[in-house]
Biopython code that builds the backbone (N, CA, C, O; Angstrom):
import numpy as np
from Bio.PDB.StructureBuilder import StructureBuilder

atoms = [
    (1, "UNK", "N", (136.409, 136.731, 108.393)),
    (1, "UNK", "CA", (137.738, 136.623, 108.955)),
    (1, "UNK", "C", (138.760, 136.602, 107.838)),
    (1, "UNK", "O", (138.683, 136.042, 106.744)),
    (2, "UNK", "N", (139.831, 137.407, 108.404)),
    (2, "UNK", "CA", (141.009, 137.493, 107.122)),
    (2, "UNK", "C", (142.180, 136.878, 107.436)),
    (2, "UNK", "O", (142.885, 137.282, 108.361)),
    (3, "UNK", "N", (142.588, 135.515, 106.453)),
    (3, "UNK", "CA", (143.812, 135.177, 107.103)),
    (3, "UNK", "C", (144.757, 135.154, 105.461)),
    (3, "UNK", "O", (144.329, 135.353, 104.325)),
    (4, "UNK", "N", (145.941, 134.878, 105.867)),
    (4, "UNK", "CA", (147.291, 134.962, 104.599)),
    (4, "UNK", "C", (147.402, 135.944, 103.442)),
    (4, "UNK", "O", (147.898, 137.025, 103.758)),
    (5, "UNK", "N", (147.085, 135.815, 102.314)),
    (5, "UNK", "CA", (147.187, 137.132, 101.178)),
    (5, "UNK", "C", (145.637, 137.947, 101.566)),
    (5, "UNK", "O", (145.275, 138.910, 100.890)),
    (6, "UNK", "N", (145.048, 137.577, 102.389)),
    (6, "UNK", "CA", (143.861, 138.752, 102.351)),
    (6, "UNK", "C", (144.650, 139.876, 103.608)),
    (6, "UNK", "O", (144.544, 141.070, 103.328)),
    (7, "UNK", "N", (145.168, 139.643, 104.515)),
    (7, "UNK", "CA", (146.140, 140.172, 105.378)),
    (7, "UNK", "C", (146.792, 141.502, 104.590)),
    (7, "UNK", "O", (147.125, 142.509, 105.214)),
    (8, "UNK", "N", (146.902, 141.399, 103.420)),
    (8, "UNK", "CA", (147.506, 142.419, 102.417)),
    (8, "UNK", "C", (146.915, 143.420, 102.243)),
    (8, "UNK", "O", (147.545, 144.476, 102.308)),
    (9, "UNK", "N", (145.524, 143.431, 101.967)),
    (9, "UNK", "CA", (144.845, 144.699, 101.879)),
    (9, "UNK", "C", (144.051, 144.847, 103.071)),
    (9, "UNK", "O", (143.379, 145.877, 103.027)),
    (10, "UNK", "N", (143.927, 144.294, 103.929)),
    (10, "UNK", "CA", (142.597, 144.300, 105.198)),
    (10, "UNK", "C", (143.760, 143.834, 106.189)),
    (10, "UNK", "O", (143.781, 142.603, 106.202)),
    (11, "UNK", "N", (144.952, 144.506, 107.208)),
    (11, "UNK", "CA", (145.678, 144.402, 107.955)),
    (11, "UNK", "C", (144.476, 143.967, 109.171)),
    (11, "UNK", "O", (143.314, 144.374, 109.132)),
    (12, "UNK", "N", (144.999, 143.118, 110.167)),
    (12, "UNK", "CA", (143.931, 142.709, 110.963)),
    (12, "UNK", "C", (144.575, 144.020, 112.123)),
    (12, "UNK", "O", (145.771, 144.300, 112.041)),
    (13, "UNK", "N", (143.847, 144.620, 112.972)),
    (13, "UNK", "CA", (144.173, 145.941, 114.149)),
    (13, "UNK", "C", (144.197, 144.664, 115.141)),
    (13, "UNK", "O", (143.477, 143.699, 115.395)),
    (14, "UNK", "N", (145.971, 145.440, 115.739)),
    (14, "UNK", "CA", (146.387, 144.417, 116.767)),
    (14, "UNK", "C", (145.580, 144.602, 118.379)),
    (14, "UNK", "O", (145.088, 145.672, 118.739)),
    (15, "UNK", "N", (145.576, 143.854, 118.875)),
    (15, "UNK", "CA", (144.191, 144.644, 120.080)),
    (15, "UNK", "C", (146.523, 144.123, 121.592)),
    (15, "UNK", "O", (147.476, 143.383, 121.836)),
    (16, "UNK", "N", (145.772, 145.362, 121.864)),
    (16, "UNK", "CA", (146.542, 145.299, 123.509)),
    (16, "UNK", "C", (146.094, 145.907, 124.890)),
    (16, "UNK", "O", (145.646, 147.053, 124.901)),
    (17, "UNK", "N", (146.201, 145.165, 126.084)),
    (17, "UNK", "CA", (145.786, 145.393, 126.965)),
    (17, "UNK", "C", (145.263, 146.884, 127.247)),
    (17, "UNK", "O", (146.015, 147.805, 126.925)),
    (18, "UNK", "N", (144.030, 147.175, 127.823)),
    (18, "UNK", "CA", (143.246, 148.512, 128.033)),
    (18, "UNK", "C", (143.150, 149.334, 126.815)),
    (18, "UNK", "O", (142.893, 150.538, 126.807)),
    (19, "UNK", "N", (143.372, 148.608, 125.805)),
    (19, "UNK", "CA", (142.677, 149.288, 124.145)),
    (19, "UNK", "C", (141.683, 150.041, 124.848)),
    (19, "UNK", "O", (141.061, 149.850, 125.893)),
    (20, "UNK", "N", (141.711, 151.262, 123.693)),
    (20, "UNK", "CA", (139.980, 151.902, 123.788)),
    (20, "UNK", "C", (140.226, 152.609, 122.145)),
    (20, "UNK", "O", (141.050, 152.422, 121.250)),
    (21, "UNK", "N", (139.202, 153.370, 122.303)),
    (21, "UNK", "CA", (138.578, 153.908, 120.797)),
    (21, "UNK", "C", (137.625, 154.594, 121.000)),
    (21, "UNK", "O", (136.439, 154.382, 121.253)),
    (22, "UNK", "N", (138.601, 155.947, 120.792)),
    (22, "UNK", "CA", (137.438, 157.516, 121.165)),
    (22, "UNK", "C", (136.155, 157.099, 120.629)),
    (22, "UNK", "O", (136.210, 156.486, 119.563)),
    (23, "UNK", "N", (134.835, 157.330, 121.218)),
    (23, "UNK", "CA", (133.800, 157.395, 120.717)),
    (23, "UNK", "C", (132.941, 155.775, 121.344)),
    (23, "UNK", "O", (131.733, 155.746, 121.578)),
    (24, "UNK", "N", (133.537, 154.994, 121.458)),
    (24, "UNK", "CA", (133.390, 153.594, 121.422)),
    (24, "UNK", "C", (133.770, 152.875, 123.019)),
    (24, "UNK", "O", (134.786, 152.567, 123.641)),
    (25, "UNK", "N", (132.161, 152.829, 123.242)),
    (25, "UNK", "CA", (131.981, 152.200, 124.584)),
    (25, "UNK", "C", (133.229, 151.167, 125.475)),
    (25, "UNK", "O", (133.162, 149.997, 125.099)),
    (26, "UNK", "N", (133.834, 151.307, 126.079)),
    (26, "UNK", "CA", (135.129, 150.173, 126.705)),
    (26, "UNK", "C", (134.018, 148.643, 126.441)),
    (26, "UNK", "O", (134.352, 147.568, 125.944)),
    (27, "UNK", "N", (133.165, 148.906, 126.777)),
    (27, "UNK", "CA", (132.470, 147.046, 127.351)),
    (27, "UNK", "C", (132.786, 146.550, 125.829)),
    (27, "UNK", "O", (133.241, 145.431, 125.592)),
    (28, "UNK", "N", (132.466, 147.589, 124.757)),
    (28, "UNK", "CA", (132.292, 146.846, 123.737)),
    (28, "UNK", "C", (133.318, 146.351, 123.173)),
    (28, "UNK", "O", (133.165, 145.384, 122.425)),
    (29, "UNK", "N", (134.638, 146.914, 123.407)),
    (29, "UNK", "CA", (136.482, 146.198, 122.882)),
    (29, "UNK", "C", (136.560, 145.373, 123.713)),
    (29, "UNK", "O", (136.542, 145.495, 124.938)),
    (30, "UNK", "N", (136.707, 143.946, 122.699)),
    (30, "UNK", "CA", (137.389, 142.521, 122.910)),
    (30, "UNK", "C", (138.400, 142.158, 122.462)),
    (30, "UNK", "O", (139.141, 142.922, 121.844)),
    (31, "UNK", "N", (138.578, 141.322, 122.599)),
    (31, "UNK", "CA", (139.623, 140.716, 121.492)),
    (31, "UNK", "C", (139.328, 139.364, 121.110)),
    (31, "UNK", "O", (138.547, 138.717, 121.807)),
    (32, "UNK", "N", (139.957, 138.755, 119.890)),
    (32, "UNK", "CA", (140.187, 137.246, 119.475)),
    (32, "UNK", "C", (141.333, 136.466, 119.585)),
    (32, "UNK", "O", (142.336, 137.110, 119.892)),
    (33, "UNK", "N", (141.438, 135.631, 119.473)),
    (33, "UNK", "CA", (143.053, 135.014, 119.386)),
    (33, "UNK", "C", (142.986, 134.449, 117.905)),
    (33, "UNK", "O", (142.286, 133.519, 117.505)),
    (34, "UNK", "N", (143.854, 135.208, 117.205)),
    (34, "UNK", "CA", (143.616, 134.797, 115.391)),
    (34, "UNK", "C", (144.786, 133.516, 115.135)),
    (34, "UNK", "O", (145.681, 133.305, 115.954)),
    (35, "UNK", "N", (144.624, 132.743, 113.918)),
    (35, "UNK", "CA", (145.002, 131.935, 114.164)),
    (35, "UNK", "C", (146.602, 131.316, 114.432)),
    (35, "UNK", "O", (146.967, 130.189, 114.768)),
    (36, "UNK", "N", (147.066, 132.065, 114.249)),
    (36, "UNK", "CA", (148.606, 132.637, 114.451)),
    (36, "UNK", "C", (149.176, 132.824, 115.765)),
    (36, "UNK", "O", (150.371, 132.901, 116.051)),
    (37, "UNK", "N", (148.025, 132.897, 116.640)),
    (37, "UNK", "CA", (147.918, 133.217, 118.140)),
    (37, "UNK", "C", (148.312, 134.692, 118.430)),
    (37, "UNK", "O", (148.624, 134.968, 119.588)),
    (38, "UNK", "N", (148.322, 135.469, 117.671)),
    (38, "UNK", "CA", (148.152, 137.190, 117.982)),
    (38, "UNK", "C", (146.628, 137.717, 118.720)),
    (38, "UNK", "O", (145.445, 137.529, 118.436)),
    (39, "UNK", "N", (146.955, 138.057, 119.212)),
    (39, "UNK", "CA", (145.390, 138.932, 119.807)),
    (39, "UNK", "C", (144.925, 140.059, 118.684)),
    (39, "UNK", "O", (145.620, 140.910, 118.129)),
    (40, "UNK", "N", (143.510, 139.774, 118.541)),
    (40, "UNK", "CA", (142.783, 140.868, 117.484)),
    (40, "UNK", "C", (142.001, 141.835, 118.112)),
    (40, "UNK", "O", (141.452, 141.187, 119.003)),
    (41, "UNK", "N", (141.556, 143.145, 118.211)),
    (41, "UNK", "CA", (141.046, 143.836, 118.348)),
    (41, "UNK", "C", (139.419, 143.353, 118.219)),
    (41, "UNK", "O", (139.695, 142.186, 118.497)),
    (42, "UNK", "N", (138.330, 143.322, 118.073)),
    (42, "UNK", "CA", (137.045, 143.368, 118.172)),
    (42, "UNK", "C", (136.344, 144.348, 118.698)),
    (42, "UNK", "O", (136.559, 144.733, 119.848)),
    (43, "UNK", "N", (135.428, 144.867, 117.931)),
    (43, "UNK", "CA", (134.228, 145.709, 118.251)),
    (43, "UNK", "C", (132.645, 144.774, 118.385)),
    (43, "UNK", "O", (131.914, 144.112, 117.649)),
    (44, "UNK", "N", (132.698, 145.178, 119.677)),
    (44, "UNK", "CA", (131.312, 144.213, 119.629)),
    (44, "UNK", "C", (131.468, 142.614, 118.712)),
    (44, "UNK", "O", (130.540, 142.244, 117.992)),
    (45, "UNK", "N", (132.509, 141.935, 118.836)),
    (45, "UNK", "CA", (132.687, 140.562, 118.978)),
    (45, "UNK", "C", (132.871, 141.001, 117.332)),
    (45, "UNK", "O", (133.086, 139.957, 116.717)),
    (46, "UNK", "N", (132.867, 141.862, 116.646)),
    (46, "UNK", "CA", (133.487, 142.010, 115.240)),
    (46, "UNK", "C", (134.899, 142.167, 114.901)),
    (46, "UNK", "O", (135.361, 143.290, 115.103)),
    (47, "UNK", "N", (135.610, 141.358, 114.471)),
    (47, "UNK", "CA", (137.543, 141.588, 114.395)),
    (47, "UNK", "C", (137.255, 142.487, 113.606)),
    (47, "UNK", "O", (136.261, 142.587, 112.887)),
    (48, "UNK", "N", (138.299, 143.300, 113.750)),
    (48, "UNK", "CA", (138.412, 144.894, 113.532)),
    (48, "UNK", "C", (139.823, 144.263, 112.167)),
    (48, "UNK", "O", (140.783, 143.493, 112.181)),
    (49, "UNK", "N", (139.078, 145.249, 111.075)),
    (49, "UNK", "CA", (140.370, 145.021, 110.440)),
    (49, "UNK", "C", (140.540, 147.098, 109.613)),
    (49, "UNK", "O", (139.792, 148.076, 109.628)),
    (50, "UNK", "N", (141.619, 146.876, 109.165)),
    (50, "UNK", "CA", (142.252, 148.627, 108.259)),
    (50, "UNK", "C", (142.229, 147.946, 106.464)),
    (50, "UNK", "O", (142.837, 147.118, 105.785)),
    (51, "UNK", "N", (141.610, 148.489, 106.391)),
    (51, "UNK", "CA", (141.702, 148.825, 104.629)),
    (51, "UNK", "C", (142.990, 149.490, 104.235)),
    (51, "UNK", "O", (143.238, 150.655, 104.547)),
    (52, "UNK", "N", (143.952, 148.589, 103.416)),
    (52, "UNK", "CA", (145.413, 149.305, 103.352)),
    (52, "UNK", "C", (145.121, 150.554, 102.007)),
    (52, "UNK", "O", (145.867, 150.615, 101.030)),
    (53, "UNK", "N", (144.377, 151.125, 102.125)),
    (53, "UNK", "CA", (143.714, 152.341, 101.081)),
    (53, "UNK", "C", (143.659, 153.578, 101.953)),
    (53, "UNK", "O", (144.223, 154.645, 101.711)),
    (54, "UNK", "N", (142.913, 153.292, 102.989)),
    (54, "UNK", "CA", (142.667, 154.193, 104.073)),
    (54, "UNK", "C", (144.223, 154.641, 105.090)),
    (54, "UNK", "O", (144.808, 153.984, 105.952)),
    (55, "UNK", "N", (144.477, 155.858, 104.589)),
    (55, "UNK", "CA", (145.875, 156.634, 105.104)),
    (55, "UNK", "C", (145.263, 157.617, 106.643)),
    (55, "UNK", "O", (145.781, 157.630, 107.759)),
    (56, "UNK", "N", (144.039, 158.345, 106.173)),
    (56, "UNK", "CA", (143.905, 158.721, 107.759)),
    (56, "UNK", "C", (142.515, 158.309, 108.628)),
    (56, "UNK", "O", (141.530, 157.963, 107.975)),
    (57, "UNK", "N", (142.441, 158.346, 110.022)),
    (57, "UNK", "CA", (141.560, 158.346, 110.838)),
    (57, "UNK", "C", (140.177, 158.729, 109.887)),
    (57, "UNK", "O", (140.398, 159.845, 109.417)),
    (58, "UNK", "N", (139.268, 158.391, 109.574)),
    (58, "UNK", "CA", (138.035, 158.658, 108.920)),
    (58, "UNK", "C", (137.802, 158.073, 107.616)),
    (58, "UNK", "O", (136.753, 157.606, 107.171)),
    (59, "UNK", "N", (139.077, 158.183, 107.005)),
    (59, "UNK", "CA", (138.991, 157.117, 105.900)),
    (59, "UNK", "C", (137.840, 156.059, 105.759)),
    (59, "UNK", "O", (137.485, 155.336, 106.690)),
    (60, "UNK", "N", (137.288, 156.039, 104.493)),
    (60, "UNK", "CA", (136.322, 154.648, 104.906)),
    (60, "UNK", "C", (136.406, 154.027, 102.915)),
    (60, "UNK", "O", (135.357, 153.927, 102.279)),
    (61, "UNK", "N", (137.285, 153.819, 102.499)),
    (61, "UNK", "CA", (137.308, 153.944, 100.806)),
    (61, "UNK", "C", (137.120, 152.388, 101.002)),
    (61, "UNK", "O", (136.773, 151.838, 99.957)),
    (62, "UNK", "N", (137.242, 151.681, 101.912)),
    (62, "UNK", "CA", (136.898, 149.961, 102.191)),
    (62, "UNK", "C", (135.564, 149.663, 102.322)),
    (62, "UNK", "O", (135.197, 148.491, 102.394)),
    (63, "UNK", "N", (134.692, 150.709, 102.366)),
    (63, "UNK", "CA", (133.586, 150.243, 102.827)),
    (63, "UNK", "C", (132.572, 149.663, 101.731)),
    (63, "UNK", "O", (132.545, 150.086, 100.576)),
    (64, "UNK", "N", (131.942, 148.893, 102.102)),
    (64, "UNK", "CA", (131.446, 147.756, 101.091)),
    (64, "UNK", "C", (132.022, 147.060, 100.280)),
    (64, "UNK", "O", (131.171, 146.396, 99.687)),
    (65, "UNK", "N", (133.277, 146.786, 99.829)),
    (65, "UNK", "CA", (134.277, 146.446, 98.411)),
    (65, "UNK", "C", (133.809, 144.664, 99.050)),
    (65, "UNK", "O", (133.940, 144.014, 100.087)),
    (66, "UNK", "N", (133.228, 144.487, 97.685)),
    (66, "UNK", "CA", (133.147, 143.340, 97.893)),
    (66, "UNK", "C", (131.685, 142.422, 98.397)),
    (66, "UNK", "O", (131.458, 141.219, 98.276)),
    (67, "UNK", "N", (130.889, 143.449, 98.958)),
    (67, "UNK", "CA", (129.938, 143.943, 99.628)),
    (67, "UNK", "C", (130.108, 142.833, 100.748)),
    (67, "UNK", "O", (129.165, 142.278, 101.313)),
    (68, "UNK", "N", (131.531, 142.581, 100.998)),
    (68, "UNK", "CA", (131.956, 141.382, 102.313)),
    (68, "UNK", "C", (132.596, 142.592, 103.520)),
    (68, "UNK", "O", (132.588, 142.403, 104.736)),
    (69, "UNK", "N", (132.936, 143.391, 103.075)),
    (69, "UNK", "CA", (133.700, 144.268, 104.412)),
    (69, "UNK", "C", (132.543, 145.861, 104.500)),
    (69, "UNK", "O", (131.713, 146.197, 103.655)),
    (70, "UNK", "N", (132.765, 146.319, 105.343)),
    (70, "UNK", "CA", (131.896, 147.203, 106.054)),
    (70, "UNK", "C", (132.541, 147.894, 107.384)),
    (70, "UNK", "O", (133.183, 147.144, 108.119)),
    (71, "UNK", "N", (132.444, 148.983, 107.673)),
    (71, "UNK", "CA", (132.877, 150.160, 108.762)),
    (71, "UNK", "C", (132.329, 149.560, 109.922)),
    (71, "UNK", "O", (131.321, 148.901, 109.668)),
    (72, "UNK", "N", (132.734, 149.579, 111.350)),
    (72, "UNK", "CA", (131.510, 149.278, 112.049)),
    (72, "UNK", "C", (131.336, 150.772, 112.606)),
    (72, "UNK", "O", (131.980, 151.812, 112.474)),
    (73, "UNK", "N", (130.569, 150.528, 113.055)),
    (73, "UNK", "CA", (129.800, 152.259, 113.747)),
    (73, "UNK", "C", (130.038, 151.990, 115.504)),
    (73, "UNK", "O", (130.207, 150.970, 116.172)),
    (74, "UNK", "N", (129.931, 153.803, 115.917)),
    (74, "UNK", "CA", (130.496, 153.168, 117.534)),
    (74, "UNK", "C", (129.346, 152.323, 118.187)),
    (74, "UNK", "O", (129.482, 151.759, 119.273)),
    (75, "UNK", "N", (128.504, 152.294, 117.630)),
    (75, "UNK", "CA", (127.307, 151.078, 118.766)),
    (75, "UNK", "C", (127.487, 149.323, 118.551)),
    (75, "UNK", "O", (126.852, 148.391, 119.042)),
    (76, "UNK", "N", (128.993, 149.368, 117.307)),
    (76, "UNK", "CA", (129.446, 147.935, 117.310)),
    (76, "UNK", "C", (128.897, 147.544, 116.042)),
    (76, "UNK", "O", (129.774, 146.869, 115.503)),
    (77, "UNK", "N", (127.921, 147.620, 115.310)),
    (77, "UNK", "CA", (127.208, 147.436, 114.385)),
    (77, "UNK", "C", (127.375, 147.870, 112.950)),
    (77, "UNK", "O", (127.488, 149.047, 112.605)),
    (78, "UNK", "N", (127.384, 146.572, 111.941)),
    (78, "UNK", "CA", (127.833, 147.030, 110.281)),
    (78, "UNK", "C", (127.324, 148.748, 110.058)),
    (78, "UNK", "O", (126.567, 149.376, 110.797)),
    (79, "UNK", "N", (127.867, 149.137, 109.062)),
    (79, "UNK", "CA", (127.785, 150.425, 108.977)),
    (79, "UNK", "C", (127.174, 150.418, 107.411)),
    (79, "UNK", "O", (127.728, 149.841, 106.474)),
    (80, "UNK", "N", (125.667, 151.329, 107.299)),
    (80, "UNK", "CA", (125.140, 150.934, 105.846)),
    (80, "UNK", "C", (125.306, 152.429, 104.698)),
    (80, "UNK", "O", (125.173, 153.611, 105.016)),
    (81, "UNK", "N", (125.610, 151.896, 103.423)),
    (81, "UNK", "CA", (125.607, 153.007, 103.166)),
    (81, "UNK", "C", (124.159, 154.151, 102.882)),
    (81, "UNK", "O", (122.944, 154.014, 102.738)),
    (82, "UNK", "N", (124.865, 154.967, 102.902)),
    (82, "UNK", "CA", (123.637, 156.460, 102.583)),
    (82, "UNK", "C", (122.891, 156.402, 101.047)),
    (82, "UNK", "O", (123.303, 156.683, 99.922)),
    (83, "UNK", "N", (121.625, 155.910, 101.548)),
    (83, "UNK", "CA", (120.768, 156.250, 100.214)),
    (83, "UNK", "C", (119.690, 157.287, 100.158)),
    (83, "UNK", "O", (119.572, 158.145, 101.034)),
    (84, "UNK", "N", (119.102, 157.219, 99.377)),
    (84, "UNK", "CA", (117.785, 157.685, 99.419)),
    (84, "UNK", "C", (116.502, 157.191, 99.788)),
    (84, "UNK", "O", (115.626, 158.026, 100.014)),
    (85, "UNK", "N", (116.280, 156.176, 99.872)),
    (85, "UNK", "CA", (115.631, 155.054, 100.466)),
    (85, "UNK", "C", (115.840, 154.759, 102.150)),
    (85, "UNK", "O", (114.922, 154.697, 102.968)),
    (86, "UNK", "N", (116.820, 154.649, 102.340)),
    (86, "UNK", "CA", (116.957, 154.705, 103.770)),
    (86, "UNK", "C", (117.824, 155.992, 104.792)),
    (86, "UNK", "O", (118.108, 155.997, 105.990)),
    (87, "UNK", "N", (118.058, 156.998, 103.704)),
    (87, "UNK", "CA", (118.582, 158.099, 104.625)),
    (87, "UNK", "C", (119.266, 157.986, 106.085)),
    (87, "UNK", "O", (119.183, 158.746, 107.050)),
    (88, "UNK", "N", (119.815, 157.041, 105.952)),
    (88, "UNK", "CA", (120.733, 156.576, 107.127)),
    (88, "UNK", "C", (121.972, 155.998, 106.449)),
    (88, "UNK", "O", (121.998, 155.545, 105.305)),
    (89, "UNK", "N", (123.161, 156.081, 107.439)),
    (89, "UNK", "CA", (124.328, 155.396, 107.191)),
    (89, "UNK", "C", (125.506, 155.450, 107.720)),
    (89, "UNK", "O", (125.355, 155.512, 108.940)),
    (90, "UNK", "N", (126.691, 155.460, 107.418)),
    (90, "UNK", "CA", (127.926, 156.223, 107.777)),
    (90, "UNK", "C", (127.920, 157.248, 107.723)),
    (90, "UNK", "O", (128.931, 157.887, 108.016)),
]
sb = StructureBuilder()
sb.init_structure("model")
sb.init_model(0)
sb.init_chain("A")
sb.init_seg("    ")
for serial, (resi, resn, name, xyz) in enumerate(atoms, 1):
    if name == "N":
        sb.init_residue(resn, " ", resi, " ")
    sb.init_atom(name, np.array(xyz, "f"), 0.0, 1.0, " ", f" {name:<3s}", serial, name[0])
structure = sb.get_structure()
């Protein structure tokens, strides 16, 4: 969870009534009440946050930094990166 100067680079995605997200099941968008009392977006009970790096739709230059933040994928779930070892990923 990101709250005060982390807010700076990891904007939290504001969630509003009948949100959706091409690709991404409806059951799975929730929301949180962050502590500010704004409503947060959630994927599969994950608060959705934007990497202030990432300028368009696909962007993913956030992913792993830190090895604390991660993409989620549309089935709701951390997103791993592509190796050779596990030939799976984003």
């Amino acid at each position: 969870n990101c709250v005060s100067t982390c807010l700076v680079k990891w904007p939290a995605v504001a969630w509003t009534q009948g949100a959706s997200i091409p690709g991404i099941e409806p059951r799975l968008i929730g929301k949180v009440i962050r502590p500010d009392g704004t409503p947060q977006l959630t994927i599969a009970g994950w608060p959705a946050y934007r990497f202030w790096n990432d300028k368009v739709p696909g962007d993913v230059k956030g992913q792993g930094v830190g090895k604390t933040w991660w993409a989620i994928t549309i089935e709701g779930k951390r997103a791993h990166e592509v190796t050779v070892e596990n030939g799976s990923g984003y």
